[in-house]
N, C-alpha and C positions, 0 to 999 in steps of 0.2 A: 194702292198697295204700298206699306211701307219697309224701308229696306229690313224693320228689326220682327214684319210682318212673314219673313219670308220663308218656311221649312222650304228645303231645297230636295227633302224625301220623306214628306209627311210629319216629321216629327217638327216643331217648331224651335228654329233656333233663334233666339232672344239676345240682340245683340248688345254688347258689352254699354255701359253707359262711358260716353266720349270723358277722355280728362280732364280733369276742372282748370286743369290749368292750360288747357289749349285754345286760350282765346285769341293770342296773337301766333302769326308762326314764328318761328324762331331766324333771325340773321344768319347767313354762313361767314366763314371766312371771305375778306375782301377776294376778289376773283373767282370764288370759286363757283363751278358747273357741276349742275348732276346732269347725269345720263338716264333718262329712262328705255329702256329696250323693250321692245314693241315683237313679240313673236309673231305680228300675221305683216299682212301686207298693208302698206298705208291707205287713208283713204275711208276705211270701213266703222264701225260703231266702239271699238274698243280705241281706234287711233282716235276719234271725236272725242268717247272719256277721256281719255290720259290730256288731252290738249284741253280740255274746258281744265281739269284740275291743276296741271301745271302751269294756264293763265290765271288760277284765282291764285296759286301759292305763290307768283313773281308780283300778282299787284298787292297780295297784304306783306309784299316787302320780305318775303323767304328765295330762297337760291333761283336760279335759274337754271330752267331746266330742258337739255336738248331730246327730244325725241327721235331715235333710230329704231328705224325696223329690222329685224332680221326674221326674216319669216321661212316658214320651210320646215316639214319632217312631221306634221300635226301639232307644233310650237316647240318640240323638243329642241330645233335649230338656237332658236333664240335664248330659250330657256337657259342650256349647257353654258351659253356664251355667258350667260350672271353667272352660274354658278365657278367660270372658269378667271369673273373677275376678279381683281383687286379689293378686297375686301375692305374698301377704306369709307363705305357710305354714300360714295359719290357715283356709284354705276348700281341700278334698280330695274328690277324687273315686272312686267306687266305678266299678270298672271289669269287662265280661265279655268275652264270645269276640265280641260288635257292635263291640268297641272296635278290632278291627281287623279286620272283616269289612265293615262299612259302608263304609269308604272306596272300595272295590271294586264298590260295589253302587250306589253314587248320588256326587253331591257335594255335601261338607261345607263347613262354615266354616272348620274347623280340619284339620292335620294329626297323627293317634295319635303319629307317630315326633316331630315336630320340635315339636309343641307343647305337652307334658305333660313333667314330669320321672317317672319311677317311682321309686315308692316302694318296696312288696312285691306280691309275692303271696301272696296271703293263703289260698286255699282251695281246693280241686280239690271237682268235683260231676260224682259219675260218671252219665253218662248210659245209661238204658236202655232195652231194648223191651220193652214192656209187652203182655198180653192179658187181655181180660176170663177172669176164670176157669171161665166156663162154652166160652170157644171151643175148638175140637177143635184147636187147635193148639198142640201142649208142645215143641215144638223152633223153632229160628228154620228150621231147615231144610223143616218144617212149613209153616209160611208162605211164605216162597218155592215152595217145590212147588206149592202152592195157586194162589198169585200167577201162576204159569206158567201153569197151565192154566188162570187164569181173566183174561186182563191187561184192567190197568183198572178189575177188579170190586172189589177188595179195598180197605183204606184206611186207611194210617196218620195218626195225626192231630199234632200239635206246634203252639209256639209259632213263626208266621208271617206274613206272607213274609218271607222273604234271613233269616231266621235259623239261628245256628248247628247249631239241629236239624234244621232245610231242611236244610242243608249236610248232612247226618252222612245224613238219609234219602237226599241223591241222591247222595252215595258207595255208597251200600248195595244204590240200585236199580242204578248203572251197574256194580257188580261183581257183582252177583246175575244183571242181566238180568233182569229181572222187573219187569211194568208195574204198580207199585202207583200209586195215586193218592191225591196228598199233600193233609191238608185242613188250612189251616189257623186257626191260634186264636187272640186277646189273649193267652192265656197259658198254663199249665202246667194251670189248677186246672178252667178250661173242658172241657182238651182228655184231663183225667181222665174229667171227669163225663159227657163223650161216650161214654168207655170203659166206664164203667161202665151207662152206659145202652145198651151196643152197638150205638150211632148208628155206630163208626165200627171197624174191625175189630183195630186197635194203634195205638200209640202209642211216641213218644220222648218222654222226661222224665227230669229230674234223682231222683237215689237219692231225694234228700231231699224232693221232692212227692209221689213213691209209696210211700213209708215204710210210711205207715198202713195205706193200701190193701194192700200186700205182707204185712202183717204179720197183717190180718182176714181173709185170704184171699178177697178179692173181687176182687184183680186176683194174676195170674200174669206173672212174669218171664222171656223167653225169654234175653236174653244182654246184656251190656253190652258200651260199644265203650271198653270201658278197654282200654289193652295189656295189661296182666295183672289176676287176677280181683280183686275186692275181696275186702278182708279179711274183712269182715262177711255176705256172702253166697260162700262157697269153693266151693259148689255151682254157682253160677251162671255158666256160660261165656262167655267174651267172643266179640264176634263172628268174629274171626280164627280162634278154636279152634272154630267154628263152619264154617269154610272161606268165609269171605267176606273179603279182605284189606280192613277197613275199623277205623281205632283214629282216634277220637274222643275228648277230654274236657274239658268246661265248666271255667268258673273264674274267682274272682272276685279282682281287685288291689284297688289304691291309688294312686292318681297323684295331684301337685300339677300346678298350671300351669308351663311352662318357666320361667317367668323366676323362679322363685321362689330368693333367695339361696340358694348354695352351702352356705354352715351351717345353712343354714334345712332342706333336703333332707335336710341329714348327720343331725342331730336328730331329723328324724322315720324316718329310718331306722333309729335306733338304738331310738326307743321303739316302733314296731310290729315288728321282727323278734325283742325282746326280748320281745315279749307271746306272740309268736309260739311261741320256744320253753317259752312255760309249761306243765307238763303239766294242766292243768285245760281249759285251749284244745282239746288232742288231746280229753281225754274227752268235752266236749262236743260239738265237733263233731262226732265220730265218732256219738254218741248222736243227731243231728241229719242223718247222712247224708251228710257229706262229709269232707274230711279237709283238718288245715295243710298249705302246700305252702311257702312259705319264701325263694323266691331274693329276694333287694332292691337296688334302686340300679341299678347297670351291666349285673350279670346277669339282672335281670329286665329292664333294656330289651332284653337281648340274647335273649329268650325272648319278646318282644313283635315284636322284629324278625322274627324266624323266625316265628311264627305268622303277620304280617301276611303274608311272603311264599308259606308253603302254602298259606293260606288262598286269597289270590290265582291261586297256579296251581288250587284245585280250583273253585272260582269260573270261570276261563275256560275250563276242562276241561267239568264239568259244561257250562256256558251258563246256570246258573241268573241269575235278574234279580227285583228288589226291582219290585213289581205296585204 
């Protein structure tokens, strides 16, 4: 799966072709540090991308870059904190599928579209459904059938409420019809160890938190909601080839604050899309579960636009609401 492979709600979005002139990155001012801001908690797959990117942007000799978390409120914590910085280029924010799903779901201080500039997108993380490997269920069609006859009984677990895997579950119940009951979690790594402790009957999670488990064979994979299959699992069916029309996938950017000067923007576009195309970037990340995705500037606002509006019709579709 390639990042410019990637509709994130069935339609294909085709990502911007990199600048030609981003082959090297660009120098800062002697001394100076960027800040990237990290809205979750250290340690997890979005804090592994921003550090694989911000080691390849310090070895081809661009700024150095310190990584802080502020995690807290479904990223809205961290988020605010960019958009309450100093707009001078030098403090950047790490961005997911909240970034334009919250607005929808509560009110903020700020607006995703009018008060951030984007920078890139940096990373697709394909989401999947997960089963303990002892459950009798090896197809997603499996579980749904179950689900049917047993509504309510059954129970997927994820990172919740009004999050994007909320989202991706009640696309999944309302085209399956099947009353599963959604539980959820602080985060990915809880709502594993539920699964592995068969507290709770499946789960959605990113490739990259189930890795391990996939790999020791203690948990089993029923299908991902990528449009097409990942590269690194060709076996494993997405949901739509499954016969449930639902395509899904996580993902992590780069935003400054709006105001931040014009050539300030054009510069760090040029040093993160340049990192971007490094092949040492693809290996790792690939090795790590997720994959570059690439568009920057215009075209990833114009891919931030579109998400914010799907998101929003399946938000008032569903009825789902942040608890």
């Amino acid at each position: 799966m390639q990042g410019s492979d990637r509709p994130r709600f069935g339609t294909t979005l085709v990502a911007a072709v990199l600048l030609a002139s981003a082959g090297t990155a660009a120098r800062p001012q002697s001394g100076e540090t960027m800040r990237l801001i990290l809205p979750f908690p250290p340690g997890g797959p979005a804090d592994v991308m921003t550090r694989v990117v911000a080691e390849q942007i310090g070895a081809a000799g661009g700024p150095s870059m310190v990584i802080e978390s502020h995690p807290g409120a479904a990223t809205e914590i961290g988020t605010e904190y960019v958009y309450r910085s100093e707009p001078d280029g030098n403090t950047l924010g790490i961005i997911s599928n909240s970034f334009v799903t919250l607005p929808h779901l509560r009110k903020l201080k700020y607006n995703p579209l009018t008060d951030f500039a984007p920078i890139c997108d940096l990373a697709d993380f394909p989401p999947l459904i997960a089963v303990n490997s002892t459950s009798p269920y090896h197809k997603l069609a499996d579980l749904i059938d179950a689900a049917r006859a047993q509504p309510g009984k059954l129970t997927l677990g994820s990172i919740g409420p009004g999050s994007s895997s909320q989202m991706t579950f009640e696309m999944l119940k309302r085209e399956a019809k099947a009353n599963i009951t959604f539980v959820p979690f602080t985060g990915y790594t809880p709502a594993i160890q539920a699964l592995l402790g068969n507290q709770i009957t499946s789960a959605i999670a990113d490739l990259a938190s189930l890795q391990g488990q996939l790999q020791s064979g203690q948990l089993r994979a029923l299908a991902t909601t990528t449009a097409k299959r990942i590269e690194t699992l060709p076996n494993l069916p997405t949901v739509s080839e499954s016969g449930y029309d639902v395509q899904q996938q996580f993902f992590g950017g780069v935003v400054a604050p709006a105001r931040t000067p014009k050539e300030k923007v054009a510069n760090l576009i040029k040093i993160f899309s340049a990192a971007l195309q490094n092949k040492e970037i693809r290996t790792k990340f690939v090795s790590y579960g997720y994959f570059p995705a690439g568009a920057c500037g215009a075209d990833y606002a114009a891919i931030l636009r579109k998400d914010y509006d799907d998101y929003g019709k399946i938000i008032q579709e569903t009825g789902m609401k942040m608890e």
